[in-house]
C-alpha positions in Angstrom: 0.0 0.0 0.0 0.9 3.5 -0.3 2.2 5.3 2.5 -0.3 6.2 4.6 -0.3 10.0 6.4 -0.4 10.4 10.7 -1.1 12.8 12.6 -4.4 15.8 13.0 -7.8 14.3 13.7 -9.2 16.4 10.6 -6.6 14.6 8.3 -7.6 11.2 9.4 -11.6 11.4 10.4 -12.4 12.6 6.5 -15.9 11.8 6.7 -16.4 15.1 9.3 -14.7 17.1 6.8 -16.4 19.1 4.4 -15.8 18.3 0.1 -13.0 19.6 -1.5 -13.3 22.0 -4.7 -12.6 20.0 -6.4 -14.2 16.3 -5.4 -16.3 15.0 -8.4 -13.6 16.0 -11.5 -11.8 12.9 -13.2 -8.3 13.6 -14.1 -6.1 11.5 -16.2 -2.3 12.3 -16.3 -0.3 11.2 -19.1 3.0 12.9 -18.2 6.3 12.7 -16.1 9.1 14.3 -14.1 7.7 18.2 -13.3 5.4 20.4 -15.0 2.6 18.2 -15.7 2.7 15.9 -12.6 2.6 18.6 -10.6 0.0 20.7 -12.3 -2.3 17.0 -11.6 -0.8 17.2 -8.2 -2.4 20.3 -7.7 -6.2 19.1 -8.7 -5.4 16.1 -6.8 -4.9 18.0 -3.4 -8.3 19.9 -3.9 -10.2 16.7 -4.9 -9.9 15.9 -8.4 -9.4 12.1 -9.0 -6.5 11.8 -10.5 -5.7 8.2 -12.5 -1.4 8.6 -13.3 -0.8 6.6 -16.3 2.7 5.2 -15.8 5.4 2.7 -18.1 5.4 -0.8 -16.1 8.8 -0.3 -17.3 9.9 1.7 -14.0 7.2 4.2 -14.3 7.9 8.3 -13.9 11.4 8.9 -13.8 10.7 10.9 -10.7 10.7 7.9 -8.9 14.3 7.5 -9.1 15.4 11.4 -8.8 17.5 13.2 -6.2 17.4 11.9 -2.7 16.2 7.8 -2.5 14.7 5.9 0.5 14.5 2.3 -0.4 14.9 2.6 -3.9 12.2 5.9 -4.5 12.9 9.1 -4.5 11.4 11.4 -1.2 10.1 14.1 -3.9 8.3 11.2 -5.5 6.1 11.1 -2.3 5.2 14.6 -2.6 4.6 15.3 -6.3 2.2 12.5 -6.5 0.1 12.7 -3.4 -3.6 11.8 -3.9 -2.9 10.5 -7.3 -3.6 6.8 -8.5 -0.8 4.6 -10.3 -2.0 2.6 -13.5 0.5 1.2 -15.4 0.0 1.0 -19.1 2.4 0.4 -22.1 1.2 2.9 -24.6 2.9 0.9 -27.2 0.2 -1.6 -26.7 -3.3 -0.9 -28.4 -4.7 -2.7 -25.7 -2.9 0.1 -24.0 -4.2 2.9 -25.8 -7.8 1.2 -25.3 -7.3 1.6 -21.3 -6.3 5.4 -22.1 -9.3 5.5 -24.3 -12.1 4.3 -22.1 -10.8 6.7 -18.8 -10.9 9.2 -21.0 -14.4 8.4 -22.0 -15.5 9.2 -18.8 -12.9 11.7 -18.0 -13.0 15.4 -17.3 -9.5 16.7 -18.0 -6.4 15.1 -19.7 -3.1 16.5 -18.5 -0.3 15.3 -20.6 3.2 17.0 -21.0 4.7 14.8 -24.1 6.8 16.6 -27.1 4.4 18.2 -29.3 3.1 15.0 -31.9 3.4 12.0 -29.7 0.1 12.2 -28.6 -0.9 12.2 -32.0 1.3 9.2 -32.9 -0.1 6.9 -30.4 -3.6 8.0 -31.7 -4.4 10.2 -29.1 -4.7 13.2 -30.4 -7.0 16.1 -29.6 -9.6 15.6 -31.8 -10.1 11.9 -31.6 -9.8 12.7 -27.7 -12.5 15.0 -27.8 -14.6 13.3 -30.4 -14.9 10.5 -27.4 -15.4 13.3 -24.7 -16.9 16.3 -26.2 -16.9 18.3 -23.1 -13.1 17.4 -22.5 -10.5 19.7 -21.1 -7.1 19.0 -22.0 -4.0 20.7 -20.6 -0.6 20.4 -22.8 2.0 21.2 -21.4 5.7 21.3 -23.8 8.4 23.7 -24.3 7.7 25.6 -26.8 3.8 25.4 -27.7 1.3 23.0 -30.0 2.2 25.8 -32.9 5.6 27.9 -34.2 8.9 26.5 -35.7 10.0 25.3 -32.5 7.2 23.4 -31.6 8.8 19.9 -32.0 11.9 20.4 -30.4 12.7 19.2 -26.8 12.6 21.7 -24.5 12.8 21.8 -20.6 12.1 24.1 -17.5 15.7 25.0 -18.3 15.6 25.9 -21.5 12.3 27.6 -20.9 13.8 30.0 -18.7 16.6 30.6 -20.7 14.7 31.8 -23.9 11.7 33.2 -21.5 14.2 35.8 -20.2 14.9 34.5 -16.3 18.2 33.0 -16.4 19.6 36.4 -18.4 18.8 38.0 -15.5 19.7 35.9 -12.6 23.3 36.7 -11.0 25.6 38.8 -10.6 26.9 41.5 -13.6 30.4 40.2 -13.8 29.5 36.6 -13.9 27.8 34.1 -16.3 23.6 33.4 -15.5 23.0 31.2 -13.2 19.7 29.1 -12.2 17.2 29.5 -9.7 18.0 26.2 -6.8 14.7 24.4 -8.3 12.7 23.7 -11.4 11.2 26.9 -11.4 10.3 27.1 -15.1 8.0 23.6 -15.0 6.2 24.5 -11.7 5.3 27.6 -13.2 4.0 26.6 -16.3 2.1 23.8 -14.3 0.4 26.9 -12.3 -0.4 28.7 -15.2 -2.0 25.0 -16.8 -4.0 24.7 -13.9 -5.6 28.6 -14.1 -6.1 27.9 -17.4 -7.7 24.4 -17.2 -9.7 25.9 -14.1 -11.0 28.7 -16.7 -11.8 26.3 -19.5 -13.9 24.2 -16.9 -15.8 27.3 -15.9 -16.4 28.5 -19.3 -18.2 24.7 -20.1 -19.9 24.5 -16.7 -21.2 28.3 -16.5 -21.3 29.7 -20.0 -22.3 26.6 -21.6 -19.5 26.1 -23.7 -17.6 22.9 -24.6 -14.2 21.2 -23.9 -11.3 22.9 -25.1 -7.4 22.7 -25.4 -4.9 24.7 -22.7 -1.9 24.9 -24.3 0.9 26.2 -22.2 4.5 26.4 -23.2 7.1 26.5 -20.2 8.9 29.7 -22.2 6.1 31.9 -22.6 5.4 30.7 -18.7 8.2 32.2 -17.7 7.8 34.9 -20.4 4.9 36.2 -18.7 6.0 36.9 -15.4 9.3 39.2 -16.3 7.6 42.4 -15.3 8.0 45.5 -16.9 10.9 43.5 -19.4 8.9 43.8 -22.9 7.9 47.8 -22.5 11.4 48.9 -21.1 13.2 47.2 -24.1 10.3 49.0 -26.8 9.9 52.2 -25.0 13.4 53.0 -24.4 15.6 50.6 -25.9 16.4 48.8 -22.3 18.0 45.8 -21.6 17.9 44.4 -18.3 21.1 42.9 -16.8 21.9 41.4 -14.1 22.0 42.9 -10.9 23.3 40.4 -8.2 20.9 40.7 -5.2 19.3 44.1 -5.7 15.9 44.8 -6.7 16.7 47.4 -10.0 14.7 50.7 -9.7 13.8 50.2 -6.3 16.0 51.2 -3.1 16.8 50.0 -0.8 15.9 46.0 -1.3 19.0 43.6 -1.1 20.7 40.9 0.8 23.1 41.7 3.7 25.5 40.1 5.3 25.9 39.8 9.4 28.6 39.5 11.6 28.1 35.6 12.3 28.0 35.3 8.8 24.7 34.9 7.9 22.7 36.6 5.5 19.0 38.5 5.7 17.0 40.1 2.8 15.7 43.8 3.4 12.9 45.5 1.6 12.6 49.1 3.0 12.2 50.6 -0.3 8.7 52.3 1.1 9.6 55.7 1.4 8.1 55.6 5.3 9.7 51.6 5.9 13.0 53.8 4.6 12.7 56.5 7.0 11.9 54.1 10.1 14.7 52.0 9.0 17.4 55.1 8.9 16.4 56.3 12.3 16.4 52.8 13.9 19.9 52.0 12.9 20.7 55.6 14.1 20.9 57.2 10.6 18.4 60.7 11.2 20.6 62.1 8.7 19.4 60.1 5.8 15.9 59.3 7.3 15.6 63.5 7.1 17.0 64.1 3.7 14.5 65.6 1.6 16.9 63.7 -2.2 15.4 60.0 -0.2 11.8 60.7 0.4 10.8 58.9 -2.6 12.4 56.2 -4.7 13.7 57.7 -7.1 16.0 60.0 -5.7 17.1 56.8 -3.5 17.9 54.7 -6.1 20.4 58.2 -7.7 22.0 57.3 -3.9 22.2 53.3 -4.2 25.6 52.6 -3.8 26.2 55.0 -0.8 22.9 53.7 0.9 23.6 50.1 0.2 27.5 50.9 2.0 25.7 52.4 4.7 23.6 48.9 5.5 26.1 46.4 4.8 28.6 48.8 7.3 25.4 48.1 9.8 24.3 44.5 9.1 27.9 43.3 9.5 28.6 45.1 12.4 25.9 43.2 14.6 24.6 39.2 14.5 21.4 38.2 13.0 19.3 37.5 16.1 20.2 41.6 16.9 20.0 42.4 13.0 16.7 41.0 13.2 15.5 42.7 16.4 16.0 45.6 15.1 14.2 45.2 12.4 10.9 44.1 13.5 11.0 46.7 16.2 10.9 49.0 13.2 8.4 47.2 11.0 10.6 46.8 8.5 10.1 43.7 6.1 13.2 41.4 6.4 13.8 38.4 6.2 16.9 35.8 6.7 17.8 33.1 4.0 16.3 30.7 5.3 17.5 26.7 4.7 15.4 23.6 5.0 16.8 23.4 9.2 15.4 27.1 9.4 12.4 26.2 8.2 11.1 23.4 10.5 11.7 25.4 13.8 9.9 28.4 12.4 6.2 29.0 14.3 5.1 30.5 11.1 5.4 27.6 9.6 4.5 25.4 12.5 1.3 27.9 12.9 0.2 27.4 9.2 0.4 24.0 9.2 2.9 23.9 6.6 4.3 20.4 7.7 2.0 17.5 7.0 3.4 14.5 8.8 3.0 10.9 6.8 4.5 7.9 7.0 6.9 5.9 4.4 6.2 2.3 3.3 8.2 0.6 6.3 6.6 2.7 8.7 9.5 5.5 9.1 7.6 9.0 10.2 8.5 12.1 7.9 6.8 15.3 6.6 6.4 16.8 3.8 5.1 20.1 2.6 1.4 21.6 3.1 -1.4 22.6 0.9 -1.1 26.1 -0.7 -3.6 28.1 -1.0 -5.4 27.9 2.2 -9.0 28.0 1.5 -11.6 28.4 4.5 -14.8 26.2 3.7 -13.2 23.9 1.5 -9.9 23.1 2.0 -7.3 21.0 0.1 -5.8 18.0 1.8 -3.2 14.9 1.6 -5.0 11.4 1.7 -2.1 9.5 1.0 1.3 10.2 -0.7 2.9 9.0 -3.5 1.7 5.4 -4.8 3.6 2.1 -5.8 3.7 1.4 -9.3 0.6 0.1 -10.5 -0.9 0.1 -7.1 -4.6 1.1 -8.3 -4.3 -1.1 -11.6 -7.4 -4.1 -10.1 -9.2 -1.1 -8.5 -9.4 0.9 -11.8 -9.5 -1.5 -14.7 -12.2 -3.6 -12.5 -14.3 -0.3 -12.4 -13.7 0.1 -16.5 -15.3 -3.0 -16.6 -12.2 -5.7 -17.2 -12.5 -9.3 -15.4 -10.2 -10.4 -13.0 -9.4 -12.7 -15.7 -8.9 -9.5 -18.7 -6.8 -7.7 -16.3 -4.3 -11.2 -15.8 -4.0 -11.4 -19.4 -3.1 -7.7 -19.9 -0.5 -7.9 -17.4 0.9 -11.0 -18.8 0.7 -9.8 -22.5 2.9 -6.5 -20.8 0.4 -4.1 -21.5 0.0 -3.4 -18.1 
């Protein structure tokens, strides 16, 4: 069985809880790895019913990336929470049949192949949506279902490098460097599941039908660089790299302490500025008329950024810190993962979910974001073993005990 999760009564008594979003949609997932497992991940953990179709050959990669207990990866656990393991070889017709008949009955297809494999394995949009006319089907791919660069393979990487991110991540005199996760392939999966939401209200509300949501990870990234596209027409602007400052907007960078450690600080409000100046005993620049807006602070970066590095590393965090809140000043310090589970923030927001592995080992794992107040999401179980729901599904489809022996010893299954 799949690990099972411990710990708060309203986890464990679900009957007492009230339905998710979510509860009634039929998801089928026919991806791996990131972006459109964890798009499904997200339904999943609001109620959907999500069916992963996996190789028997192994199943998702994921299962065998970064850190391994027993053989399967920890992130595994997490990315397919809630979600139901099928395996089926898509090389099989009888494969393709399976695929077929939960679609049939499905409500959204999520499926993050190259651009033309669905269509090879006679899958394809329209003979999708000819057996499910009110069908919503999120593609996620690197570049798009249309353009030149449709066919080619393309990552989270290689979305944020043509999308405009990694240009301007790091430090002037350096080469780009990337963000510590996959970045690029969660946030395309967010923007699949606003747009699959969207699609789903437009056939439920406004009577419409099932439609395509086709999200590519560059324009993903594409559309969260800010003010990028009119700096660059207007004016001719090319944003560079800028280390840890916020460009255009004073003061807001990282500082380091005299223990070592680092904390962000965003006082580029022109009153958070002045209440920050006088608390580290700088009147003079709280009261200088050139720094009562932002403008005139970011003419004075460099002298004002000298002026809080000279503080931060003249005092530890913990006093750093102090200081700061005193002044209501928004600050932060980097945290790491060992930060993280001792801070009553997180503690208070219930941001660690505790579950157990399959030997019986305790561990946690992250909590449901967003946080809704009648209906919220929930974990019923983490991530399952390959194939785990293959007699509980196929059995509901309508295969025999006897149909679903000879598909697993034909290896379609």
């Amino acid at each position: 069985m799949a690990p099972s999760l411990t710990g708060s009564a309203p986890m464990s008594a679900a009957a007492s809880c009230p339905p998710k979003p979510l509860a009634g949609l039929k998801v089928v997932e026919l991806g791996t790895l990131i972006a459109g497992p964890f798009a499904s991940r997200l339904l999943a953990e609001f109620g959907a019913e999500v069916v992963k179709i996996e190789s028997p050959d192994g199943g998702d990669p994921l299962r065998k990336w970064r850190k391994l207990y027993e053989g399967t990866s920890l992130w595994w656990f997490v990315q397919s929470r809630n979600k139901q393991s099928v395996t089926v070889n898509l090389k099989h017709p009888q494969g393709r049949d399976i695929v077929r008949k939960l679609v049939a009955e499905a409500d959204i297809v999520v499926e993050n192949f190259r651009p033309g494999v669905m269509e090879k394995l006679g899958l394809s949009w329209e003979e999708l949506s000819a057996l499910n006319p009110g069908l919503v089907m999120l593609r996620l791919s690197g570049f798009g279902q249309t353009g030149p660069y449709k066919d080619q393979p393309g990552f989270g990487a290689v979305g944020e490098s043509m999308g405009g991110l990694r240009y301007i991540t790091g430090f002037a005199d350096r080469p780009p460097v990337r963000t510590g996760i996959s970045i690029g392939d969660s946030i395309a999966a967010l923007w699949g599941v606003f747009g699959t939401l969207m699609a789903l209200r437009h056939k439920e509300v406004q009577g419409g039908k099932g439609q395509v949501v086709d999200v590519a990870l560059y324009e993903a990234i594409f559309a969260m660089m800010e003010s990028l596209v009119p700096e660059f027409d207007v004016f001719g602007f090319v944003r560079e790299r800028t280390g840890n400052i916020m460009p255009g907007i004073t003061p807001s960078s990282i500082h380091t302490c005299a223990d070592g450690k680092h904390i962000q600080i965003g006082a580029n409000g022109d009153a958070i500025f002045q209440r920050f100046m006088r608390a580290i005993d700088r009147h003079d620049l709280a009261d200088a008329p050139d720094l009562a807006d932002n403008a005139g602070r970011d003419a004075r970066r460099d002298e004002l950024y000298g002026v809080i590095d000279r503080w931060a590393a003249s005092l530890p965090l913990s006093k750093v810190e102090a200081i700061l809140v005193r002044a209501e000043v928004p600050a932060s310090r980097i945290y790491s993962a060992e930060d993280m589970f001792a801070d009553p923030q997180f503690l208070a927001r219930e941001m660690f979910l505790s579950a157990r592995l399959p030997d019986g080992k305790p561990f946690r794992m992250p909590g449901i974001v967003p946080k809704l107040s009648d209906t919220p999401g929930g974990v019923e179980w983490t991530g399952p073993q390959l194939g785990e729901h293959n007699q509980a599904v196929l059995s509901r489809l309508g295969y025999s005990a006897e149909d679903i022996a000879a598909l697993k010893a034909g290896g379609t299954i």
